[in-house]
C-alpha positions in Angstrom: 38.1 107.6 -28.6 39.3 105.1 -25.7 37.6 104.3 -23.0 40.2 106.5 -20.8 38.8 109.5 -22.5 35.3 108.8 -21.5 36.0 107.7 -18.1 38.1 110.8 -17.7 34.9 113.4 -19.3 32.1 111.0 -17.2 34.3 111.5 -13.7 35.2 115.6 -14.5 31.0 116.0 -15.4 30.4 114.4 -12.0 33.2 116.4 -10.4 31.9 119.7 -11.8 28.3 118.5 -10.8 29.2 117.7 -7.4 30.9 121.0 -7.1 28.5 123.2 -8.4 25.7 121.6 -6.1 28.0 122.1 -3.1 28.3 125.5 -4.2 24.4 126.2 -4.9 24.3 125.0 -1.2 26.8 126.9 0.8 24.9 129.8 -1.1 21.8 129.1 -0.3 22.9 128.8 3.7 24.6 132.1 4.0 21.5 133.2 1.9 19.2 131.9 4.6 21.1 133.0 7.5 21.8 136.1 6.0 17.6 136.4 6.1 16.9 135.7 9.3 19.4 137.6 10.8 17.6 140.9 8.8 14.5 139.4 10.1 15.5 139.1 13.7 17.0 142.9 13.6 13.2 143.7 12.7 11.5 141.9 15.1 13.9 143.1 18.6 13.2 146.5 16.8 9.7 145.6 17.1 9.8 144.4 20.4 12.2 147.0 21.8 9.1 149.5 20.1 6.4 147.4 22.3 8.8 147.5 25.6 9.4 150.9 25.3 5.5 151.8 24.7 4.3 149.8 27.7 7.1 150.9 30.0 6.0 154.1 29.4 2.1 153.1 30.6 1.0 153.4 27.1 -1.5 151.0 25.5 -0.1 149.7 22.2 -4.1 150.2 20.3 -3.7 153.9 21.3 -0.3 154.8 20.9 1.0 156.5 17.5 4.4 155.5 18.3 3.1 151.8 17.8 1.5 152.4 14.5 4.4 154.5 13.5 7.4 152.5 14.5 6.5 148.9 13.9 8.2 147.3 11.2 7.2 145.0 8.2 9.1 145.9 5.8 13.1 143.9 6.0 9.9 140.6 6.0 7.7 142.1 2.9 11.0 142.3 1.0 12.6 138.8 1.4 9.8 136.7 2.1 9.7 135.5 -1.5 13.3 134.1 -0.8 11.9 132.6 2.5 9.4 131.1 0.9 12.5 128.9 -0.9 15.2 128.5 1.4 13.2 128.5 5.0 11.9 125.3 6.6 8.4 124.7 7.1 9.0 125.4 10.9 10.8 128.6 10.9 8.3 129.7 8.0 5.5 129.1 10.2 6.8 130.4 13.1 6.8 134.2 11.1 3.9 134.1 9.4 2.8 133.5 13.3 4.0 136.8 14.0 3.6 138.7 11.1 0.5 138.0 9.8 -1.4 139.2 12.8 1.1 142.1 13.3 0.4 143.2 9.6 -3.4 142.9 10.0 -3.0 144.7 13.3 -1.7 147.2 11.7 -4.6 147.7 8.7 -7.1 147.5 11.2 -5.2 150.5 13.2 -5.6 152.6 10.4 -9.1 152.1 9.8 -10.8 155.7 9.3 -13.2 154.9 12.6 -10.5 152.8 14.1 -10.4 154.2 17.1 -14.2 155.0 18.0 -14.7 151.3 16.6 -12.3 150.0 19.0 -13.3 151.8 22.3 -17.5 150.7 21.4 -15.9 147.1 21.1 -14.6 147.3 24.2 -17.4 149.1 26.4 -19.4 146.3 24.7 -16.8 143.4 26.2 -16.8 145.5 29.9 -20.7 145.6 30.2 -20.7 141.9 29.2 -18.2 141.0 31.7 -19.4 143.5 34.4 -23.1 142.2 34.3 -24.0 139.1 32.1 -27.1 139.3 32.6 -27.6 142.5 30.2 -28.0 141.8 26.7 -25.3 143.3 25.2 -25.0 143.0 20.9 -21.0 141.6 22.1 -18.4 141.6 19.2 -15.1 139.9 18.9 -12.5 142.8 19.3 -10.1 142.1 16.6 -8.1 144.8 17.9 -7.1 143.1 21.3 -7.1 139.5 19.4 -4.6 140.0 17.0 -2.4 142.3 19.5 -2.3 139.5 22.5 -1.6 136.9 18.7 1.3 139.4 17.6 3.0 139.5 21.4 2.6 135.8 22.1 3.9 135.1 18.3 6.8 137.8 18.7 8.3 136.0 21.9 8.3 133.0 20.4 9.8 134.2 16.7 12.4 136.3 18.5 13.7 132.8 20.7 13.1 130.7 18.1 15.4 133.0 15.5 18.0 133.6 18.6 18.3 130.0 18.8 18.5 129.0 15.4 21.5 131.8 14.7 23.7 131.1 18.0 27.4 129.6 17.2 27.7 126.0 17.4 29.5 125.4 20.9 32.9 124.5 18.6 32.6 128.4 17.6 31.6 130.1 20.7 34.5 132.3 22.0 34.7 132.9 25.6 31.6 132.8 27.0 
């Protein structure tokens, strides 16, 4: 063989090499974006379910629409592939708001949930109403992981919004 021949195989292996990591890539980016723009339909869906709740004077612990319409699922099914192709960052930022929105949730669906909930929160009233009765006061995980999920659900939903705008060079008209 002359050395033509192998300089020729070495540079087409490194071509096909470069190529096919380009490739792997450009698919792994629409990949990603293709995620979080599934995840960001979930989470306005969320939020548009916790607007519409509160606008209508209804407390998110009590409602049935909230433990009804919140969604998990669009994040249950691709997290494994977030997991992979998400930064540390972005994954943190939705585990932030999923993980107490999931365990919010469980909790909601406890069989004694809701008499559970109200004694936790007499218990926190008498407390704050006079200190100086011994009260047995528990944490309310209820209103915890609620005021976690809203604060983390702002910030997910900018975050993502941010992320996915157009770079300015492919912004039309605005």
């Amino acid at each position: 063989m002359s050395a033509w021949a192998l300089v020729s195989g070495l540079v087409g292996a490194v071509l096909v090499f470069l190529l096919g990591t380009g490739r792997e890539a450009w698919r792994n980016r629409r990949e990603k974006l293709g995620i979080l723009r599934l995840i960001l339909t979930e989470i306005q869906h969320n939020t548009e379910v916790v607007r519409t709740i509160e606008e209508r004077g209804g407390d998110l612990l009590v409602s049935p629409d909230f433990l009804l319409s919140m969604s998990t699922e669009t994040w249950i099914d691709v997290r494994k592939s977030a997991a992979k192709l998400l930064s540390d960052d972005l994954r943190q930022v939705l585990n932030d708001y999923y993980s107490p929105l999931q365990t919010l949730l469980t909790l909601l669906k406890f069989e004694k949930g809701p008499s559970d909930r109200m004694d936790r929160a007499l218990r926190g009233v008498i407390k704050e109403a006079a200190p100086e009765i011994e009260v047995a006061l528990t944490r309310n995980p209820y209103q915890e992981y609620r005021e976690d999920m809203l604060r983390a659900q702002e910030k997910a939903l900018k975050r993502l919004e941010d992320y996915l705008k157009p770079p300015w060079w492919r912004r039309r008209g605005r």
